[in-house]
N, C-alpha and C positions, 0 to 999 in steps of 0.2 A: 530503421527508424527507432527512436527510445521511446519506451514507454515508462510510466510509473503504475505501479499495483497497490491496491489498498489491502488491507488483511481479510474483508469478505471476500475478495475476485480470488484468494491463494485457498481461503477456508470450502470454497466452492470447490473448487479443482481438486481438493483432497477425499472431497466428499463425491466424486466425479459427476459434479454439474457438466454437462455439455459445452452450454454456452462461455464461461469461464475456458473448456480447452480450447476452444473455438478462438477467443478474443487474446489468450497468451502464446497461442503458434502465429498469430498473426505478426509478433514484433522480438526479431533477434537479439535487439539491445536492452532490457529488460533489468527494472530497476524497483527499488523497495525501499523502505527508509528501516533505519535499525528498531524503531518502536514494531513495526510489520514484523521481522524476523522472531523479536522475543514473542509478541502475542500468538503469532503461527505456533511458534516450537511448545510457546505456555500449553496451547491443546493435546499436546502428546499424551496418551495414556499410559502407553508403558515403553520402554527400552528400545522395542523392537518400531514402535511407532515415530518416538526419537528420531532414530536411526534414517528412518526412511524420511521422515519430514526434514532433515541435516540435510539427506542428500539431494531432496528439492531445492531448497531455499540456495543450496549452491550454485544455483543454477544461476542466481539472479546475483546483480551488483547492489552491495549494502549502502547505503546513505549517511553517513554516518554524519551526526550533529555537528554544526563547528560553530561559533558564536554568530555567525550570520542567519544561520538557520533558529539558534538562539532567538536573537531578537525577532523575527518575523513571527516565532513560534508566539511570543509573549504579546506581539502584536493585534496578532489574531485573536487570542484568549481574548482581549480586552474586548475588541470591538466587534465580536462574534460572542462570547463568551463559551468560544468551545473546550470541551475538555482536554487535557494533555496531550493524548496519543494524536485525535482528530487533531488537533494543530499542527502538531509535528511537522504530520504526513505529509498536512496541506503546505505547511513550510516549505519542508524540504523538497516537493516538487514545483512551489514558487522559486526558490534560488538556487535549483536547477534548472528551471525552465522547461519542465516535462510535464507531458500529459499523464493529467491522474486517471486509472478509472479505478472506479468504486461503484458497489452499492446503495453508497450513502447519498439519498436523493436531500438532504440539506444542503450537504453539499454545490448541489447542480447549479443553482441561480447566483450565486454567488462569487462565482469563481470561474475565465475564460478557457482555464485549462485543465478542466473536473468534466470526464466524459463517463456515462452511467450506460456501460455493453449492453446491459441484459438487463430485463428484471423477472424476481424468480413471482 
């Protein structure tokens, strides 16, 4: 089954939350959008944390924008007025059609396919 990963569920797991391993052993086919990947690897403190946070994020398939996810993205902003990244995210698991989980409980009401694992 696919899932989609917000940047708290990856930042949790780096920081070894439980409940975050708990909720990404649970799904083989494992997905992120490209804003996820830079924000994760932004956290890297040095080379060696790079490194290791490279070879997680390998783990997962990237999302990469393409003009559909474009316009959904700018759709949102409008009628949410959310910020860049959060739209994206939410974009791109709209026109994917995947479950997002996140921590971001704005998210939850909102949207049928924004599921919140855990909260810390």
């Amino acid at each position: 089954m696919k899932a989609m990963f917000d940047s708290n569920i990856l930042m949790d797991y780096l920081n070894q939350v439980d409940a975050s391993r708990d909720v990404l052993s649970q799904y083989q086919e494992r997905y992120i959008s490209l804003i996820t990947y830079i924000e994760v690897l932004a956290g890297a403190k040095t080379l060696q944390d790079e490194y290791v946070i490279k070879g997680f994020l390998n783990k997962f398939h990237i999302i990469i924008p393409n003009v559909k996810i474009g316009d959904q993205t700018v759709k949102l902003r409008k009628e949410y007025r959310f910020k860049l990244p959060d739209a994206l995210i939410v974009a791109s698991s709209i026109e994917q059609d995947i479950q997002l989980f996140t921590r971001d409980e704005n998210l939850l009401n909102k949207f049928a396919n924004v599921v919140i694992p855990y909260r810390l």
